[in-house]
C-alpha positions as CSV (number, residue, x, y, z in Angstrom):
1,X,-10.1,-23.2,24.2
2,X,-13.2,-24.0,21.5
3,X,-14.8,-27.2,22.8
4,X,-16.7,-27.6,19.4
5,X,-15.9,-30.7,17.4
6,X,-17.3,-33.4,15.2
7,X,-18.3,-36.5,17.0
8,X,-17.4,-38.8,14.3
9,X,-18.8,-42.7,13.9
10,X,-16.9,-45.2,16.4
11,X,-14.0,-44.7,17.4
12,X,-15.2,-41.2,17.7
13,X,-12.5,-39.4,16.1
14,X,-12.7,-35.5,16.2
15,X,-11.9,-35.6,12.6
16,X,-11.4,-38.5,10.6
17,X,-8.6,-38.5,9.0
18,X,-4.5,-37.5,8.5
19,X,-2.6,-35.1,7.8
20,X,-5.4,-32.1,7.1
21,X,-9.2,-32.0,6.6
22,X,-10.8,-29.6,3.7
23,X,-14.2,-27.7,5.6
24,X,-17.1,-28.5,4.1
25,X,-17.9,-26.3,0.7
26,X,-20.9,-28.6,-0.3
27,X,-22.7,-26.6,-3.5
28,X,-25.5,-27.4,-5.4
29,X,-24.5,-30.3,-7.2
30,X,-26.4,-32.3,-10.5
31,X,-25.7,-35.6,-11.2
32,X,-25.3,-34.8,-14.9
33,X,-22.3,-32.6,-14.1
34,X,-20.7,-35.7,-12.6
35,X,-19.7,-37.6,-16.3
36,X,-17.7,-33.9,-17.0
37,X,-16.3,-33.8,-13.9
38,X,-15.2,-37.6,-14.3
39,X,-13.7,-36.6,-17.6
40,X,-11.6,-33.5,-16.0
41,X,-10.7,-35.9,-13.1
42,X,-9.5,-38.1,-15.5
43,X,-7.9,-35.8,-17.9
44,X,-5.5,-34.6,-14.6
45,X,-4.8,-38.0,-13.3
46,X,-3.2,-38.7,-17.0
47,X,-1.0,-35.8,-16.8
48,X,0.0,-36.5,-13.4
49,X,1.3,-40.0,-14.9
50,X,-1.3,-42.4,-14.4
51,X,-1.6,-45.0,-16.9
52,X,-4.5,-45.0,-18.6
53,X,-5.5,-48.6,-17.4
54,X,-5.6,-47.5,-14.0
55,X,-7.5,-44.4,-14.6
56,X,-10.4,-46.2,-16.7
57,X,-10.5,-49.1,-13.8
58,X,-10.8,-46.3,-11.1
59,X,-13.0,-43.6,-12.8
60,X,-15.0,-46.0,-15.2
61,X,-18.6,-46.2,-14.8
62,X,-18.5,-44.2,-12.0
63,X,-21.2,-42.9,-10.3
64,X,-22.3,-40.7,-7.0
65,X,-22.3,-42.4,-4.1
66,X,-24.9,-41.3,-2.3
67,X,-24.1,-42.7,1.1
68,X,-20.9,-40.6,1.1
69,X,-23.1,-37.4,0.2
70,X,-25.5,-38.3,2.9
71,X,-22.6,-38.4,5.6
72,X,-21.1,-35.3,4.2
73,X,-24.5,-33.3,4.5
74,X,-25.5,-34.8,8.1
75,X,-22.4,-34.7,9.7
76,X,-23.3,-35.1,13.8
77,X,-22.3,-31.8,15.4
78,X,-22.2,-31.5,19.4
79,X,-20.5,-29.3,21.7
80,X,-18.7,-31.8,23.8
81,X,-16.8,-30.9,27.1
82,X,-13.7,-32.8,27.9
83,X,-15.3,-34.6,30.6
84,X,-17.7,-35.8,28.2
85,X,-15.6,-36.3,24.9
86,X,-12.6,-37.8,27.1
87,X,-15.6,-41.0,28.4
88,X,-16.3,-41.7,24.9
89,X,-12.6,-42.0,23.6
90,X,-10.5,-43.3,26.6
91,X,-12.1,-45.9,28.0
92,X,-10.9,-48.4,30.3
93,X,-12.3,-51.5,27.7
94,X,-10.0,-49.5,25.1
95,X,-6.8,-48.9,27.9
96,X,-7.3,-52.5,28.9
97,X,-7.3,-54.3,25.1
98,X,-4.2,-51.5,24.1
99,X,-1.7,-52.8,27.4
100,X,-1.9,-56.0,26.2
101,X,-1.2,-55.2,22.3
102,X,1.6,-52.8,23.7
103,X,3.6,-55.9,25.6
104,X,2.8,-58.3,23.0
105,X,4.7,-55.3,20.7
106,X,7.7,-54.1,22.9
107,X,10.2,-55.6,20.5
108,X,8.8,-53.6,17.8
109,X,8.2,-49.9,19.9
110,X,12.1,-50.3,20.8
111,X,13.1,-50.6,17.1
112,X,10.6,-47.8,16.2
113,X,11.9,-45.6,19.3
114,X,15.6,-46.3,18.0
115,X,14.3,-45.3,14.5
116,X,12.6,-42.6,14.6
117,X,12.7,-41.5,17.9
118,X,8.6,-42.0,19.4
119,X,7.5,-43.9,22.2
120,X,5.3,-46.3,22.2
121,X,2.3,-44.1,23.9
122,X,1.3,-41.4,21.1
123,X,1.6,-44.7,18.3
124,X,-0.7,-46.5,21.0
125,X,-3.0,-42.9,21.2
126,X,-3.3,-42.5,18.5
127,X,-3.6,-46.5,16.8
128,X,-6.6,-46.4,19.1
129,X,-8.4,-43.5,18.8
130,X,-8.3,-43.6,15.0
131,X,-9.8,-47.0,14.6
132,X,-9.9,-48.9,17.6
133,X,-6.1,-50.5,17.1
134,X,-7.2,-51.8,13.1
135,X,-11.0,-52.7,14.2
136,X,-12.8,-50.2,12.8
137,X,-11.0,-48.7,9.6
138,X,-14.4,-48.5,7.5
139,X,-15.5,-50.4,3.9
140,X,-16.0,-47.4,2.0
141,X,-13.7,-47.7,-1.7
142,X,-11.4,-44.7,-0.9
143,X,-11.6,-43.3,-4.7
144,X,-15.4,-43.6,-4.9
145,X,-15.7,-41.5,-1.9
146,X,-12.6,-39.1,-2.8
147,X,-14.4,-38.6,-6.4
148,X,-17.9,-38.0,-5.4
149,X,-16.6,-35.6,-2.5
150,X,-14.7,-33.8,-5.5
151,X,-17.2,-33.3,-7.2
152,X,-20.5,-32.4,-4.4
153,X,-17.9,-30.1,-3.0
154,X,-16.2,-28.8,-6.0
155,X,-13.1,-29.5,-4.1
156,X,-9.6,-29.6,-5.5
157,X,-8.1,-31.1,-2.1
158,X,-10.4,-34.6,-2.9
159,X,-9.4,-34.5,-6.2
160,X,-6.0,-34.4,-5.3
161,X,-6.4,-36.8,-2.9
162,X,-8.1,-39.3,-5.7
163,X,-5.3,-38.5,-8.1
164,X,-3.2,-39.6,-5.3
165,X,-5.0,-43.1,-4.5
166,X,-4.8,-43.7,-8.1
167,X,-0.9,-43.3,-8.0
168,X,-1.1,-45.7,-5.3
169,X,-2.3,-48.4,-7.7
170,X,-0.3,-47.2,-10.2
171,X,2.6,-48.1,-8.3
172,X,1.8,-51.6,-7.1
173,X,1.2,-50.6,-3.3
174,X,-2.6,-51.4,-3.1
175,X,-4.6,-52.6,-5.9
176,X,-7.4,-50.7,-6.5
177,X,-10.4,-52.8,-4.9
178,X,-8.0,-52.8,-1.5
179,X,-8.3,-49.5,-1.3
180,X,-10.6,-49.3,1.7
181,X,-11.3,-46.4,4.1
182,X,-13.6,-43.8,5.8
183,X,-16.1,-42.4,3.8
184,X,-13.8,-39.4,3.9
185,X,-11.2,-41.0,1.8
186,X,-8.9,-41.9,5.1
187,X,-7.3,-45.0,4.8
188,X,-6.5,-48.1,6.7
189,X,-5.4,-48.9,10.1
190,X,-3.6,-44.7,10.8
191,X,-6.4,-43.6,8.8
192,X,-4.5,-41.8,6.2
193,X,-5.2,-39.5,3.0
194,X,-4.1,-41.0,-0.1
195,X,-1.5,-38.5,0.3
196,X,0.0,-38.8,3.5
197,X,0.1,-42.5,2.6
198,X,2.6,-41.4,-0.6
199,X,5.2,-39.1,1.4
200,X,4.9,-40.4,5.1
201,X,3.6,-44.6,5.0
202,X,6.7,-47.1,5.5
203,X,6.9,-50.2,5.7
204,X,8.6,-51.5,9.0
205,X,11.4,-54.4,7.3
206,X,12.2,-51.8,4.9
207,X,11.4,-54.3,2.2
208,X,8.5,-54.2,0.1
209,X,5.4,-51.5,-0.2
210,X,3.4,-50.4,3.6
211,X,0.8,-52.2,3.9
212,X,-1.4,-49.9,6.3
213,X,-4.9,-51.6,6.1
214,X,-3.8,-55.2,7.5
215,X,0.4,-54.8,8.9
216,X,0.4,-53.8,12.3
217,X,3.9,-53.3,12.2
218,X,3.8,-51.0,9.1
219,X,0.8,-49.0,10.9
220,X,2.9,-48.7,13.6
221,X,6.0,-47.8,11.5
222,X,3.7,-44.9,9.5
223,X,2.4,-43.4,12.7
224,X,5.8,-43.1,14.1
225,X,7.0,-41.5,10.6
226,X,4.6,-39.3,10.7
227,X,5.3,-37.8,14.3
228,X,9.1,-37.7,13.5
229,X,8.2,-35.6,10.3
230,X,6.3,-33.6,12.6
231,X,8.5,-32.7,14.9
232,X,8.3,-35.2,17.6
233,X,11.1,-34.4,20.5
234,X,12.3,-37.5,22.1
235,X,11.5,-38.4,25.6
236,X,9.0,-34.9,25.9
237,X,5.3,-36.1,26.8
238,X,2.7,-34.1,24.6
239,X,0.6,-33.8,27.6
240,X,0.1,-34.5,31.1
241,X,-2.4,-33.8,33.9
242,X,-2.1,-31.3,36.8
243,X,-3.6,-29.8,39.8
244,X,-4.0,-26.0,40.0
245,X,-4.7,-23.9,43.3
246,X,-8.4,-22.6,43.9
247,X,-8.4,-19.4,42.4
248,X,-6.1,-19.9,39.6
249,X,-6.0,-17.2,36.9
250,X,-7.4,-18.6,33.7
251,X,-6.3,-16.2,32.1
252,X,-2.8,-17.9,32.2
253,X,-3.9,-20.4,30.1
254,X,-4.2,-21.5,26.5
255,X,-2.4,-23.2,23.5
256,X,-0.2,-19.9,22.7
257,X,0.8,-18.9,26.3
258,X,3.7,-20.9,27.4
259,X,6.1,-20.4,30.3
260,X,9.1,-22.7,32.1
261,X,7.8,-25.2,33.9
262,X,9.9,-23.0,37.3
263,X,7.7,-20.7,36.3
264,X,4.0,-22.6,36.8
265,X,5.3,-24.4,39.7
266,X,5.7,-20.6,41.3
267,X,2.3,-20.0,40.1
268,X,0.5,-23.0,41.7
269,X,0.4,-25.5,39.1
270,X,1.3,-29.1,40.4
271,X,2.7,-32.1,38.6
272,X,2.0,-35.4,39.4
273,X,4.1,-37.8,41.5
274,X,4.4,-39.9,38.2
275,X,5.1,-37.3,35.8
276,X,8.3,-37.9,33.7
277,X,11.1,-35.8,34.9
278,X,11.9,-33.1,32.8
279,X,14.0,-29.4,33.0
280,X,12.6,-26.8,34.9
281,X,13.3,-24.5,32.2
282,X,10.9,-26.9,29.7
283,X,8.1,-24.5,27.9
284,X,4.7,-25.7,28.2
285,X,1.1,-24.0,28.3
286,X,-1.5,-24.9,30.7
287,X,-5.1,-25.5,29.0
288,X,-8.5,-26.0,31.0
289,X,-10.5,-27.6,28.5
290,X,-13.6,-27.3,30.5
291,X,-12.3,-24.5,32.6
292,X,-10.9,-23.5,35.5
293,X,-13.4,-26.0,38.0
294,X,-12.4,-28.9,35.6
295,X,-9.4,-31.2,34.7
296,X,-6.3,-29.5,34.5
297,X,-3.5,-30.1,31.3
298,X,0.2,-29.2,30.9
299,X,0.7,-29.1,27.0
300,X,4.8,-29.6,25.7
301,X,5.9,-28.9,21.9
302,X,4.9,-32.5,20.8
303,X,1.0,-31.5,21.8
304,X,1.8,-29.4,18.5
305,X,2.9,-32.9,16.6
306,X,-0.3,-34.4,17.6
307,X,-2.4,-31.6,16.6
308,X,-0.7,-31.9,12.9
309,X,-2.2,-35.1,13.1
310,X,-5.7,-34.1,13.5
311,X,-6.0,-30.2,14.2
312,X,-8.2,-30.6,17.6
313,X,-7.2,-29.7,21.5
314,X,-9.4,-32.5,22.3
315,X,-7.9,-35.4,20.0
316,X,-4.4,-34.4,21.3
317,X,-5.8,-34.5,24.8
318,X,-7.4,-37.8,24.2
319,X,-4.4,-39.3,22.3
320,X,-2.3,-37.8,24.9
321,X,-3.9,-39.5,27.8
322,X,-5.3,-42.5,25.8
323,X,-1.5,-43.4,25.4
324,X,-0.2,-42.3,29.1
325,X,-2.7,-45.1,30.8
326,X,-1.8,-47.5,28.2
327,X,1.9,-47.0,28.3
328,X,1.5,-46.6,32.5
């Protein structure tokens, strides 16, 4: 399993945001381009139905930003282990302060598990991996950064996506100046792209607009949206740690190899006393993120949901076991 990831700004996301991430294509770019590329932008927005006011108040006197260019080109990359990625995401300040937001909202995990059909553990994972349960969502103006990514990168995913935060406004959701995020565009509390927000953000009385950046209860709401769109199976963990014999053929594991859980119980592997009670005949794949002398990880279908979340072994790990001790 690749062990390379991006060691993102606190709370140390592997990638910072929703739903997908576009790689890196930085070119060359001159700040005279940017007034034509402002005019395109705008041109496509229009077609796409936003009004003209909201395009001039979004898009108008526009320039660079040249703290999101900085970030973009100096992006921290490590190789992290488990061992050492897990120490900086799940730690026992962040297990302690989620427990106590998890009983102060049972009432609203039972409605969300009745709705959509998610426990309360990945929404806690993944709540506090993504910004620290709401602290840490950033104060960058999501269109700002989505524009002058657009444009450094020559990328038509951030120009979709500030197309998509303009629709936002355009609707009455968010007005524009609330539109606050990571300097990747990623929104609010889940951390969202403008488009995720459109097609998966809810808001958790069913009355009204979701209101991601300050609503715990809509945060909660989107999360568990989003998991249910993805595929989430009720009652199955995504992951859950092991014990495997000395000698254990690494070779077994990995994300694509999966086998009855009859079957890696013949093989050695051992689930813990706690471990939720499941079929023998359940499919899941054993992965060694720091191989076979380190920590040990049965990984179900709903690994898979987490991973469409943010596409890393070691978020879905973290988010995994972030949420088991919280939930515990």
């Amino acid at each position: 399993m690749k062990r390379r990831t991006l060691l993102a700004t606190a709370p140390l996301a592997a990638l910072p945001l929703a739903g997908a991430f576009a790689p890196a294509t930085a070119r060359a770019a001159q700040p005279a381009d940017f007034s034509g590329f402002l005019a395109g932008l705008s041109n496509r927005a229009r077609q796409q139905g936003v009004p003209d006011s909201i395009v001039t108040q979004a898009l108008g006197g526009l320039a660079p930003d040249s703290r999101v260019i900085h970030l973009d080109s100096h992006q921290p990359e490590f190789t992290l282990t488990w061992a050492q990625y897990s120490a900086r995401v799940v730690t026992q300040a962040r297990i302690k302060d989620g427990h106590a937001k998890e009983l102060a909202l049972r009432p609203i995990f039972a409605n969300l598990r009745r709705r959509f059909g998610v426990d309360a553990a990945p929404m806690m994972g993944i709540w506090g991996i993504e910004t620290d349960f709401g602290v840490i969502q950033g104060n960058f103006q999501v269109i700002d950064s989505l524009a002058t990514l657009a444009w450094f990168r020559n990328s038509t995913f951030f120009a979709n996506e500030a197309i998509a935060a303009m629709k936002i406004a355009a609707r009455g959701d968010a007005p524009l100046p609330g539109l606050i995020g990571s300097w990747a565009g990623a929104m609010g509390q889940p951390q969202f792209m403008p488009s995720v927000y459109l097609t998966t953000a809810v808001n958790y009385s069913g009355q009204g607009t979701p209101n991601i950046w300050t609503s715990v209860p809509d945060t909660l709401a989107s999360i568990a949206n989003y998991l249910n769109k993805s595929h989430w199976i009720p009652g199955l963990p995504s992951s859950e740690p092991v014990l495997i014999p000395a000698g254990f053929n690494a070779g077994l594991a990995g994300r694509d190899h999966r086998l009855p859980l009859a079957r890696w119980r013949q093989l050695g592997v051992h689930r813990l006393a706690d471990a939720a009670i499941l079929p023998p005949t359940t499919e899941a794949s054993l992965l060694l993120p720091d191989g076979p002398t380190g920590a040990a990880y049965l990984a179900y279908a709903n690994f898979t949901s987490i991973r469409r979340y943010n596409p890393s072994d070691l978020y879905a790990l973290a988010v995994g076991e972030l949420g088991r001790l919280i939930a515990a």
